[in-house]
C-alpha positions in Angstrom: -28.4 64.1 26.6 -26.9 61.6 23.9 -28.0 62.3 20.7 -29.4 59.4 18.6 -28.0 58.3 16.0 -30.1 60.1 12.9 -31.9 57.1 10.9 -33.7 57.9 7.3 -37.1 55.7 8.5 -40.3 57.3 7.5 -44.4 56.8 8.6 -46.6 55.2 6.7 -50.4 54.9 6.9 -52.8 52.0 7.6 -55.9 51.0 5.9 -57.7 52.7 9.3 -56.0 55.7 9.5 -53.2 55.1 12.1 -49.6 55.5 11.1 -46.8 53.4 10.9 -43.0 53.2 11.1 -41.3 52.0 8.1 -37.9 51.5 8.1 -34.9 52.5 5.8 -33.6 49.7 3.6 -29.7 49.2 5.0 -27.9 50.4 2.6 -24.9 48.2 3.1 -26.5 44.5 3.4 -27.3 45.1 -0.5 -30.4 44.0 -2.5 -32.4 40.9 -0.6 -31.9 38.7 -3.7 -28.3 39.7 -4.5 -26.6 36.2 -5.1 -23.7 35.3 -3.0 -20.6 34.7 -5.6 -19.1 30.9 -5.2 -16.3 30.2 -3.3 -13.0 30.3 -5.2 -12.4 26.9 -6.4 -9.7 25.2 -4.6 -7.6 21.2 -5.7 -6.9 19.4 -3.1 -3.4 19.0 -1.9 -3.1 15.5 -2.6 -3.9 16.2 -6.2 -1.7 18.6 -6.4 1.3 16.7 -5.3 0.6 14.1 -7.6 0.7 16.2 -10.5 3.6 17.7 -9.1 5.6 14.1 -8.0 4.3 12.7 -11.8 6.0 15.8 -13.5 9.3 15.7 -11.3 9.6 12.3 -12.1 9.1 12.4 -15.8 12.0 14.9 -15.8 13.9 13.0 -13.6 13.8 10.2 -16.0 14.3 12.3 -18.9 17.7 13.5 -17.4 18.9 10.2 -16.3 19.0 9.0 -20.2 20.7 12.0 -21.7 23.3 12.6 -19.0 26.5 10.6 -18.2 29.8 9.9 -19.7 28.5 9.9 -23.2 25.5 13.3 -23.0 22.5 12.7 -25.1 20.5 16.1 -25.8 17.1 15.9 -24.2 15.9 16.5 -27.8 17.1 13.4 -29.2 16.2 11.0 -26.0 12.6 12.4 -26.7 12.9 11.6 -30.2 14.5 8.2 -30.6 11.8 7.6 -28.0 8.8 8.5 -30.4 10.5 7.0 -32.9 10.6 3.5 -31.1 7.0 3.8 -30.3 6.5 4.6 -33.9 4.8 8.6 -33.5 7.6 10.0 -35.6 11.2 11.3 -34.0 13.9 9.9 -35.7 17.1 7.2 -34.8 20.1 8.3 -33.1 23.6 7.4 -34.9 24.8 3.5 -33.7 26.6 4.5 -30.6 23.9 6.7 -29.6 20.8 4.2 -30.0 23.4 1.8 -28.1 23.5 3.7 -25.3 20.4 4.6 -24.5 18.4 1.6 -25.4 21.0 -0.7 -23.9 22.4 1.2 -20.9 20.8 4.7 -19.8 16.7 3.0 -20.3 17.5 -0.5 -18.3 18.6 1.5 -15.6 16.4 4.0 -15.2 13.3 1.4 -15.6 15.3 -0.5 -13.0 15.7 2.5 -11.0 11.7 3.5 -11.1 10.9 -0.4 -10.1 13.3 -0.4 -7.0 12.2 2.7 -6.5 8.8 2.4 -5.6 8.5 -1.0 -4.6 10.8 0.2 -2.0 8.5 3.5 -0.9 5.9 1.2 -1.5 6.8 -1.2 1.0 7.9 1.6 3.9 4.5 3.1 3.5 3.0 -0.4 4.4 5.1 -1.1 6.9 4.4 2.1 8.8 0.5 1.2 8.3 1.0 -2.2 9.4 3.2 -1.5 12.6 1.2 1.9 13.4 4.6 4.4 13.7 6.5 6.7 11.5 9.8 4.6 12.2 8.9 1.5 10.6 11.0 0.8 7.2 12.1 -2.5 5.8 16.0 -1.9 5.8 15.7 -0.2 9.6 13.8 -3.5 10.9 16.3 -5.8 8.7 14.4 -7.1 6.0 16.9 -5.7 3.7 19.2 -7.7 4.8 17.5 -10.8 5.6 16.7 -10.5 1.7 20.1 -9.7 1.2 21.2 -13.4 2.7 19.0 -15.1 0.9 20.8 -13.8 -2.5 24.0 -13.9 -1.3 23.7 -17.4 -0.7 22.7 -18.4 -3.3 25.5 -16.2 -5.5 28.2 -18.4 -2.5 26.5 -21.7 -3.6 26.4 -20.9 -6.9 22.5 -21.9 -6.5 20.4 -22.1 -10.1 17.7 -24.5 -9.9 14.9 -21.4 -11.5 17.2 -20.2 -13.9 17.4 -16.4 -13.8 14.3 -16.4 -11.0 16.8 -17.9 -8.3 18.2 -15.1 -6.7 14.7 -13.1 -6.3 12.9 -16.8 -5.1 15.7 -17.0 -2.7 15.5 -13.4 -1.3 12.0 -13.8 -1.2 11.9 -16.4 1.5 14.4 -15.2 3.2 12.7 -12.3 3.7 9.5 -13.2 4.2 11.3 -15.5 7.3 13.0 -12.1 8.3 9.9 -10.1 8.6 7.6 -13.1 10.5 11.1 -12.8 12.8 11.1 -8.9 13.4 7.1 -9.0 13.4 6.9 -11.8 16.6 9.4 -10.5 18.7 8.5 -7.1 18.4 4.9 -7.8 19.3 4.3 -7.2 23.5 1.0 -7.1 24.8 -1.1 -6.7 21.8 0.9 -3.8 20.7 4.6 -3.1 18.6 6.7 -0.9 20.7 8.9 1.4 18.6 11.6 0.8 21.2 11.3 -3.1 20.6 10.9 -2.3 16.9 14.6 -0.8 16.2 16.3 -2.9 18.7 15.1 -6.4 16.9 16.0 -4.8 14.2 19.3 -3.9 14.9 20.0 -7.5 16.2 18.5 -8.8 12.6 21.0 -6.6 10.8 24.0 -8.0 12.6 23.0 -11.7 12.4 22.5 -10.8 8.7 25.6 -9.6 8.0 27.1 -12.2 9.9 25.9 -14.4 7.5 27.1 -12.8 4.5 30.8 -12.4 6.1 30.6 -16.4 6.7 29.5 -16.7 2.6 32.1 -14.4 2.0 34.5 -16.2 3.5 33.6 -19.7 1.2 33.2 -17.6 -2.1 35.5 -17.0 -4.8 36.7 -14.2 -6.0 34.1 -14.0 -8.7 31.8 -14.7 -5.9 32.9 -11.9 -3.8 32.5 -9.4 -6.3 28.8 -10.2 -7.0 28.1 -10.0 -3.2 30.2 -6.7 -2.6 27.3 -5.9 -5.2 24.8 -6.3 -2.8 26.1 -4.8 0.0 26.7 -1.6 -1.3 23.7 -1.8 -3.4 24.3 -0.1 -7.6 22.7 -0.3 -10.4 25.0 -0.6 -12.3 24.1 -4.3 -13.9 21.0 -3.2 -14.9 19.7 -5.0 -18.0 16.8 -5.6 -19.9 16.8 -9.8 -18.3 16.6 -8.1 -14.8 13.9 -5.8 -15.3 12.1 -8.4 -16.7 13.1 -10.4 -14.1 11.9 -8.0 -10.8 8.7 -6.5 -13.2 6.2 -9.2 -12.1 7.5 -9.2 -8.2 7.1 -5.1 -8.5 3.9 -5.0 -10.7 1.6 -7.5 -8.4 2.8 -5.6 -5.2 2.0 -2.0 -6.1 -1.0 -3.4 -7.7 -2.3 -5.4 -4.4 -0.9 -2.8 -2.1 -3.7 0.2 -2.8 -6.5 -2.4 -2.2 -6.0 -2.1 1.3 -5.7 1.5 2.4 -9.0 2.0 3.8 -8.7 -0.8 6.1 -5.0 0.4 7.2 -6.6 3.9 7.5 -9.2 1.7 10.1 -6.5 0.3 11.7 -4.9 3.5 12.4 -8.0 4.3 14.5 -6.6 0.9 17.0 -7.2 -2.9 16.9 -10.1 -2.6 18.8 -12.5 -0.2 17.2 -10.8 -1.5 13.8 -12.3 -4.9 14.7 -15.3 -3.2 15.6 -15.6 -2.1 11.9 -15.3 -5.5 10.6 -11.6 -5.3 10.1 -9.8 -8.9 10.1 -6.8 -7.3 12.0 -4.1 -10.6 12.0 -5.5 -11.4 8.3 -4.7 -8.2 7.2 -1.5 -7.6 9.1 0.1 -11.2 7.4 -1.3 -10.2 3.7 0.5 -6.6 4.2 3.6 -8.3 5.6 3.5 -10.9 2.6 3.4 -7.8 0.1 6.0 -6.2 1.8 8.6 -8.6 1.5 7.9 -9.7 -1.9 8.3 -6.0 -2.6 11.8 -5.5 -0.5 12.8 -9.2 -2.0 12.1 -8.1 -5.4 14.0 -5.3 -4.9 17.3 -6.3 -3.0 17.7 -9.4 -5.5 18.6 -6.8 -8.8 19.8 -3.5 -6.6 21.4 -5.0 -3.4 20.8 -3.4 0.0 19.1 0.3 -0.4 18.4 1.8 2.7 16.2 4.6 4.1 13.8 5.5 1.0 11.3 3.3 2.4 11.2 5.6 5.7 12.1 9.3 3.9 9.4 9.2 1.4 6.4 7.9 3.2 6.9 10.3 6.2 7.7 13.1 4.1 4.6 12.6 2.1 2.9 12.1 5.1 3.5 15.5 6.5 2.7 17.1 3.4 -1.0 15.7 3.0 -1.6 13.5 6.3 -2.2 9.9 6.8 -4.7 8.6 4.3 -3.3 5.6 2.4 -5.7 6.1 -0.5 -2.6 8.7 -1.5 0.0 7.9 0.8 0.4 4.3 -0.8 0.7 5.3 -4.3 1.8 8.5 -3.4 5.0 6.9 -1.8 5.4 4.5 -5.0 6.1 7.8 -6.7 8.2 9.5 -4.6 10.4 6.5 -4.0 10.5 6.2 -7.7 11.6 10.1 -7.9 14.1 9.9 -5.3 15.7 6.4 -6.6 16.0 8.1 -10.1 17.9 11.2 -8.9 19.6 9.4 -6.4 21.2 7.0 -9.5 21.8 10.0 -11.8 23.7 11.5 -8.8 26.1 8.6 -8.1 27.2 7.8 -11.5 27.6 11.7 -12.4 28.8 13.3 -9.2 32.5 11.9 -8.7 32.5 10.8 -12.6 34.1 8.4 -14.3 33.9 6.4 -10.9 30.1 5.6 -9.6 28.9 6.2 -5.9 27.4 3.1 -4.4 23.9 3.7 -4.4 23.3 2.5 -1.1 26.2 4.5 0.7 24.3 7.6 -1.1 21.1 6.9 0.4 22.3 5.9 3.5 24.4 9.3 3.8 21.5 11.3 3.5 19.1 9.4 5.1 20.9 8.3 8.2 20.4 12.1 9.6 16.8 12.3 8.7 16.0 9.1 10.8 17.9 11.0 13.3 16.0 13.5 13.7 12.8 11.9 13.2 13.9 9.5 16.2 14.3 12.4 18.7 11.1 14.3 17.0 9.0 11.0 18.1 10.6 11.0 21.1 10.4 14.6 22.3 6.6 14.3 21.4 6.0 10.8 23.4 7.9 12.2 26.2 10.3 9.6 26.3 11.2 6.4 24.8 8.3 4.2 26.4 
């Protein structure tokens, strides 16, 4: 026989006499009222990676105005700062003050506006065109901006005064992107196939272009469009960021407005529709934000590829594809990568300055890479 396993129940009596079984509290399911503790409390990821992307890029600025050919100690950027916004620091000597209010600040204000208009604007594109690939220097609007304010450097062009160049740039890459966006459209869809191959004919009409302006400039001319080509910051000045500040400021501010219905359309035109989203309405406003964006851009820093298409992605990975963070979350991290990026080319090979856009371009020429073959391997193909 199998013995039972012994149990501590007892018998009780009824009110008539017969017995009862009563059984043993279990010992280990704990008092009936015992309250359950709370779960540990937990931030979400996208918070944290704000935080995280806010503080990186607060250093990151911080480092940009104290290091270069003339070092400023961290302590006296912070207080020449305090002291400018009048909550106590103190002045740096003449040279010092020079530098950092005149050259180091400019450029990294510059640097933060480029910056993020640029993440910015990849973030949208990929909403708007529904793949990972889409960026606004890989599908030529770069360098459809790039024409416009190369032209009109080679014509010596100045009917808005310092607005010019960026009102130039603007249409031209507003034209650019109604371009790219029409051809690449097939059947109610945007193939990513079609995608990169317009774009790759747009960048070699573009720079077709500028050799032909090259060839009619001066030499004075030439200089300022080798400028844009290799895309620096090294002009930066208070006129310019005043300049590109109202182009950057209304796009990042519009931008944000629309990531719930981009996270709509991400479900498909059809069900987007559905839930009352104006697809081709909101596909031209996006596309009107994105080049004012790039156009604002290009016109003070030149050509500057690839952030638009690292950060977005990246972030993407990190905390998936909502736009509520994804949009303002690629503002920042374009913003973070733009700064570094600058305090690496004018400090790396010093006293001579990397080209800003051959740095980005080194680096982000193999991520695209692999993030080609990645979409590939996973589609099964190139269809």
């Amino acid at each position: 026989m199998t013995a039972l396993p012994r149990t501590d129940a007892g018998t009780g009596t009824n009110t008539d006499g017969s017995t009862h079984t009563v059984a043993a509290p279990d010992a280990a399911a704990g008092p009936p009222d015992a309250p359950t503790p709370p779960p540990p409390r937990r931030f979400p990821r996208t918070t944290l990676l704000t935080t995280a992307l806010t503080l990186a890029l607060l250093a990151g600025c911080l480092l940009s105005a104290g290091l270069g050919a003339y070092r400023i100690p961290l302590g006296d950027v912070l207080g020449s700062l305090l002291h400018h916004l009048h909550l106590g620091g103190a002045e740096l000597d003449r040279v010092g003050e020079s530098v950092l209010w005149n050259v180091r600040l400019p450029r990294v204000v510059l640097a933060l506006l480029v910056g993020s208009s640029l993440g910015c604007a990849g973030a949208l594109m990929q909403g708007v065109f529904g793949n990972p690939l889409a960026e606004p220097g890989v599908i030529g609007i770069s360098s459809g901006a790039a024409v416009g304010a190369v032209g009109a450097i080679a014509l010596g062009l100045g009917f808005l005064g310092m607005w010019t160049v960026p009102a130039c740039a603007f249409a031209t890459g507003l034209l650019t992107v109604l371009v790219v966006y029409a051809l690449s459209r097939s059947g109610g869809r945007t193939e990513v196939v079609t995608l990169i191959l317009t774009g790759i004919a747009v960048n070699a009409f573009a720079g077709a272009l500028i050799g032909l302006f090259l060839f009619f400039a001066d030499n004075a001319q030439v200089s300022q469009i080798t400028f844009w080509q290799l895309g620096s910051l090294s002009g930066a000045v208070w006129p310019k960021v005043l300049a590109v500040l109202p182009c950057a400021v209304a796009g990042l501010a519009v931008a944000p407005c629309y990531a719930r219905k981009l996270d709509l359309l991400a479900l498909g035109e059809r069900p987007a529709r559905h839930l009352g989203v104006d697809v081709e309405r909101l596909r031209v406003v996006l596309i009107l934000v994105v080049a004012l964006l790039t156009a604002a851009a290009v016109a003070v820093a030149g050509v500057i590829t690839f952030v638009g298409l690292l950060v977005p992605h990246l972030l993407r990975m990190a905390a998936g594809p909502g736009h509520r963070f994804l949009i303002p979350g690629s503002a920042l991290g374009g913003a973070l990568v733009l700064v570094v990026a600058d305090l690496a080319a004018r400090t790396v090979a010093q006293p001579a300055e990397l080209p800003l856009g051959v740095l980005t371009a080194l680096f982000g020429s193999p991520f695209f890479f692999w993030l080609l073959r990645r979409t590939r391997r996973k589609q099964g193909g190139w269809a």
